[in-house]
C-alpha angles and dihedrals in degrees: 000000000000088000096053089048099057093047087057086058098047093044079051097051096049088044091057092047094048085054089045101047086043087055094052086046095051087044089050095050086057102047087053088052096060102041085047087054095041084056087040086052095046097048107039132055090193100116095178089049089047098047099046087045083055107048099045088056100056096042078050107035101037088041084225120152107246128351121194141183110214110172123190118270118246088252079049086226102114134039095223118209099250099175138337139182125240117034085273088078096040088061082051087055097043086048092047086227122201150167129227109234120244090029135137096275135085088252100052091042082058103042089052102042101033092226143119118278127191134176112181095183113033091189092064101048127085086199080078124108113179128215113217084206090062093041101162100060120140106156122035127175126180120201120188116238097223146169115195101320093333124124114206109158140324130253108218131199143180142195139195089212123075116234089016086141117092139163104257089051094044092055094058085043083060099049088046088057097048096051090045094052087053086053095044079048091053104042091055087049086054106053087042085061092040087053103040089054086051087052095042089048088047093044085048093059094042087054101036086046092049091049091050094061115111090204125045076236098058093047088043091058097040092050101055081040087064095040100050086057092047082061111047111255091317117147114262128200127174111197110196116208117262093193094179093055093030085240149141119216129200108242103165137356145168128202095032140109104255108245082076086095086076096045110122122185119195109232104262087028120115118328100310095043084051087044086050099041089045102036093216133102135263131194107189106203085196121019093187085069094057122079086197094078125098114196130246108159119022100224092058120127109158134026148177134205129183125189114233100227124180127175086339093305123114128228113173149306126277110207132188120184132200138199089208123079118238087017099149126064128187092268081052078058107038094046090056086053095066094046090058090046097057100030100056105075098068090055081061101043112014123197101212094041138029126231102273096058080046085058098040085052091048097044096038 
């Protein structure tokens, strides 16, 4: 008898230690996961890469059900699916599947409140929403993906097992999320820089065309040429001030029929002739809602207008126009802004021509 019970002990002992030593190993495991994604993060700007990489780890590292990636829409209604493992997640990505934030969900708790959400037993909480196309989920924890106290997205998972979710694995689920959000983060910094160089080559060669113009006319046209490109295929005016018959007057123009060159707008009068009298911009996100706007051009549905002001004088009004509604945005802004910066002194002082040929143009 005492044989036998000291055999018990030792097979317990081993098997304690085999649980133990398969516990440091999973945690491990874990621990390796989240340091291989944070390299992959700091050396890679490819989101989509990153994301799938991620979410296929987790479902397969941490032996859970279902991970998925789900970031914030820009009208920061909806948690849109971005990527997710199984093919369960790829009929959520076909679907474009998403939640509304704020809803009745654990993801759209989450999303909303930026923080941690965890259901142990999926069959005892009312939080839980459950998907017919992940039929078998017990457990299910939300974490927020956040910088500072921005939200940017949630990382989901799920279990078939109830109460899958411990500390320990919480913790490295943590650190994933964090690490994902930075490179979320990162990713969105890079594309604004990539963008911003594309706008400043293209605003060099708007400004560098239009100098090199021997008339006002040439460097007008190439400079609503530029910019049009610049745009997109947007349409581009440049009014230019009559102050003796309190006027703008069209002096080039894309994009327009062409009787718009003889289009004149008393200063005061419709969205240029506002811009002009008040000498600030104004971006319309709908013209059809202003009773300011006057139409040229019947499929127009935003538009932008900037005044060309130059030692407090001013000289005239820039105007893009858009067939899509909430076109413009404030770097649109922004970046005309710096075209008409840089671009009006040479209405004032020409190089190629002096002020009176500057008047006679105006008042032609």
């Amino acid at each position: 008898m005492k044989f036998f019970t000291t055999l018990a002990g030792q097979v317990a002992g081993v098997i304690n230690n085999v649980r133990l030593l398969d516990e440091s190993q999973r945690k491990a495991l874990q621990l390796e996961t989240a340091a291989e994604i944070a390299r992959d993060i700091s050396g890679s700007l490819n989101l989509d890469e990153l994301l799938i990489k991620s979410v296929n780890f987790i479902r397969e590292r941490f032996e859970f059900y279902h991970a998925a990636i789900f970031l914030r829409d820009l009208s920061g209604e909806f948690a849109m699916i971005r990527e997710a493992s199984g093919e369960a997640g790829a009929q959520m990505k076909r679907a474009g599947y998403k939640i509304a934030i704020g809803s009745k969900s654990i993801v759209g708790f989450v999303s909303s409140n930026g923080e941690q959400l965890i259901v142990n037993d999926t069959t005892k909480d009312a939080t839980y929403y459950a998907n017919p196309i992940l039929p078998d989920t017990r457990a299910e924890a939300a974490i927020p993906l956040k910088v500072g106290e921005r939200i940017l997205g949630v990382l989901d998972i799920q279990s078939i097992k109830a109460y899958a979710f411990s500390e320990d694995n919480l913790r490295s689920l943590q650190i994933l999320a964090d690490q994902l959000a930075i490179a979320v983060v990162n990713t969105e910094l890079f594309a604004e820089t990539q963008e911003h160089l594309s706008q400043h080559r293209l605003l060099h060669h708007i400004t560098t065309t239009a100098a090199s113009g021997t008339t006002l006319e040439e460097a007008l046209e190439s400079a609503v040429k530029g910019l049009q490109v610049t745009l997109g295929g947007d349409r581009v005016m440049i009014l230019l001030t009559d102050r003796e018959k309190k006027m703008l007057e069209v002096k080039a123009s894309m994009g327009y029929a062409e009787d718009i060159m003889t289009l004149q707008i008393p200063i005061g009068s419709g969205v240029t002739g506002w811009v002009a009298a008040h000498r600030r911009s104004l971006r319309l996100s709908n013209v059809i809602e202003d009773p300011r706007y006057i139409q040229t051009s019947p499929n127009t549905r935003s538009e932008l207008a900037v005044p060309l002001i130059y030692r407090n004088e001013l000289l005239g009004v820039l105007n893009v126009e858009s067939e899509q509604i909430d076109d413009y945005t404030e770097n649109d802004e922004e970046m005309i802004g710096t075209l008409e910066e840089v671009w009006r002194p040479s209405l004032q002082t020409p190089v190629c021509w002096n002020r009176s040929v500057y008047r006679r143009s105006v008042n032609a």
